[in-house]
N, C-alpha and C positions, 0 to 999 in steps of 0.2 A: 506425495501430498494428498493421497487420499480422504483421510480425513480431516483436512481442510477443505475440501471439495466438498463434501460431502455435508459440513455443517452451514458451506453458503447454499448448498442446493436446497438445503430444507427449508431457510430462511427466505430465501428469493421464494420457493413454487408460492408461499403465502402472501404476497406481496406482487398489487398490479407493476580493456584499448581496442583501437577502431573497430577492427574485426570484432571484438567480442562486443562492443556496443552494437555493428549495424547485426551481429546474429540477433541479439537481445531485441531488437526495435521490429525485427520482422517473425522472430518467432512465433510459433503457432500458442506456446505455451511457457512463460517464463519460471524456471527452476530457481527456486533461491541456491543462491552460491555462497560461500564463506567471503567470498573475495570482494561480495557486495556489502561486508560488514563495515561501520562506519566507527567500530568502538565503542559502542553504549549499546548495552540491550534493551533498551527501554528505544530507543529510534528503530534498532535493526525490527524489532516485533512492531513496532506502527510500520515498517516499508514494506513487508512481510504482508501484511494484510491490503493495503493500496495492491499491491501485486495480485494478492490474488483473488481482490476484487477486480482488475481488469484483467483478470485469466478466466474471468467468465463468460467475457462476450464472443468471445471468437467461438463456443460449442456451441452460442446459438446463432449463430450466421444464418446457419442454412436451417432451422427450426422453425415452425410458427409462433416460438414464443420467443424472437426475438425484440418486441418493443416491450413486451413486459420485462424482462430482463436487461436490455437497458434501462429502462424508465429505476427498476431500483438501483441499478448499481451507477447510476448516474448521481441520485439520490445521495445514495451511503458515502461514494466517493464525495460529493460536498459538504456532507456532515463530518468525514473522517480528516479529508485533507486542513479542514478546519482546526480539528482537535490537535492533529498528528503537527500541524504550521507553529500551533500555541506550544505547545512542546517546544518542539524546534528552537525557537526564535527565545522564547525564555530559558534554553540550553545555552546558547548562543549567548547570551549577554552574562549570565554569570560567569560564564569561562573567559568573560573580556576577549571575543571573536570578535576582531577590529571589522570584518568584512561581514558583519551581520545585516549591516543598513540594505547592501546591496542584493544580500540573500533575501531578504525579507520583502524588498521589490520584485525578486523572481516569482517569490511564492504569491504575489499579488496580480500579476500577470495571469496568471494558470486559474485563480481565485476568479478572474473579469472571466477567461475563458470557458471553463466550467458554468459558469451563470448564467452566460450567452447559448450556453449547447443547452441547459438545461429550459432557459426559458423559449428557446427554440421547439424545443420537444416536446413542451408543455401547448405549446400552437399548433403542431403540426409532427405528430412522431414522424411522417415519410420524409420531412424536410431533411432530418438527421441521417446524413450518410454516414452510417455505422461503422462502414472499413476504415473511410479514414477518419473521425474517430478514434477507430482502435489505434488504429498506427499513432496517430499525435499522443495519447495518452501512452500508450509504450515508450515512445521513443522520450517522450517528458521526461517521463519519471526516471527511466533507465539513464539515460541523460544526463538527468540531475543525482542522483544519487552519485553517478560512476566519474564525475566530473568537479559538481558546486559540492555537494555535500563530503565529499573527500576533502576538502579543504578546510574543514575545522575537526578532521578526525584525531590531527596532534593535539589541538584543546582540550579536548573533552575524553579519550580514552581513558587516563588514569586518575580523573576526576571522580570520584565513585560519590563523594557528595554533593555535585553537583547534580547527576546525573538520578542520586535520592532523592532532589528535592522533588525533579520535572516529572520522575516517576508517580509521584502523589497528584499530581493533574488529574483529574478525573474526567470520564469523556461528560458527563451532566453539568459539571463546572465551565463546559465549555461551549457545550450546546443551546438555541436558543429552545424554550420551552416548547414541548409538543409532543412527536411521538419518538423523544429520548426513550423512554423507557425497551422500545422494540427492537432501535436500532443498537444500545446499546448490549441488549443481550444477542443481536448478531454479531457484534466486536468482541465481546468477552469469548463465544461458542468459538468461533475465528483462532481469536489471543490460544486459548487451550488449548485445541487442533494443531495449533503450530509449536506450541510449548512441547507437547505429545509426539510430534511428527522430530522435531530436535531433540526429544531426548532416545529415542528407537534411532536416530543415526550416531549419535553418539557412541549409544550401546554397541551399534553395528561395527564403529571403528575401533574400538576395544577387544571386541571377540569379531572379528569376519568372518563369512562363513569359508571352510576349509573347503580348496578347489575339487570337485568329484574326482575320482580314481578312475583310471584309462580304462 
């Protein structure tokens, strides 16, 4: 995932089953896995991005630049989970997902919690305990993906026109006015990085490299 990393690190410096869930939730660094795919590439690339906007805080733990780097990815995560929710939830209803009501109450839970940490931080960045933090925001989302959001993956995998329409969502169509224009060119840089990063392992699985000789 290096250049995914790499296209949030430029972006930030400018800007003030069981087992496999509890690895997930306390890892230092979450890998996207196949197994985390949900059947639509238009969700797997928004979860994909959520991820590795929270695979950024834990390299600055021990940094001095760890409130600037939350302060944004605090930020992007409420602008993104916003975007990535509307997606969702309008997935969700064309494919007639009877359990949409209740998903969309989750997603509003984490929506109050988010606001709360953000306007928290906005009084007082030391008030913000970062670790955990990170851990609720891991374990959330991993959580959720590996858990709620499996649950509408039979609806929506072989929906390819449903899954067209929520694609046309655009992240400005969703955001309120301000400085979309910034963050959305750190979601697109992101979006490609990982486009890029998936099609180099694809490549890789096709041709592997051949084991070195004794």
């Amino acid at each position: 995932m290096d250049k995914v990393a790499r296209a949030l690190n430029q972006s930030l410096s400018g800007s003030p089953s069981s087992t496999l869930e509890e690895n997930l939730a306390t890892a230092t660094h979450i890998d996207w896995k196949p197994e985390f795919s949900v059947g639509a590439e238009v969700i797997d690339q928004d979860h994909r991005i959520l991820v590795e906007l929270i695979n950024q805080i834990a390299p600055a733990l021990d940094s001095g630049e760890v409130h600037s780097v939350l302060g944004s990815v605090l930020h992007s995560l409420w602008d993104y989970t916003d975007y990535h929710f509307t997606r969702e939830e309008k997935l969700q209803q064309l494919v007639n997902f009877p359990e949409c009501v209740a998903h969309k109450a989750k997603h509003e839970a984490l929506r109050s919690t988010v606001q709360q940490k953000l306007a928290a931080f906005a009084a007082d960045p030391n008030s913000v305990d970062v670790g955990e933090l990170l851990h609720f925001l891991r374990n959330w989302l991993m959580e959720h993906i590996l858990k709620e959001d499996m649950r509408y993956k039979p609806f929506i995998e072989n929906n390819l026109e449903a899954q067209a329409q929520v694609a046309e969502i655009r992240f400005a169509d969703v955001l309120a006015e301000g400085d979309e224009d910034e963050e959305e060119d750190l979601f697109t840089k992101l979006s490609s990085a990982i486009s890029e990063d998936a099609a180099e392992d694809s490549l890789e699985d096709e041709h592997p490299t051949p084991p070195a000789p004794y």
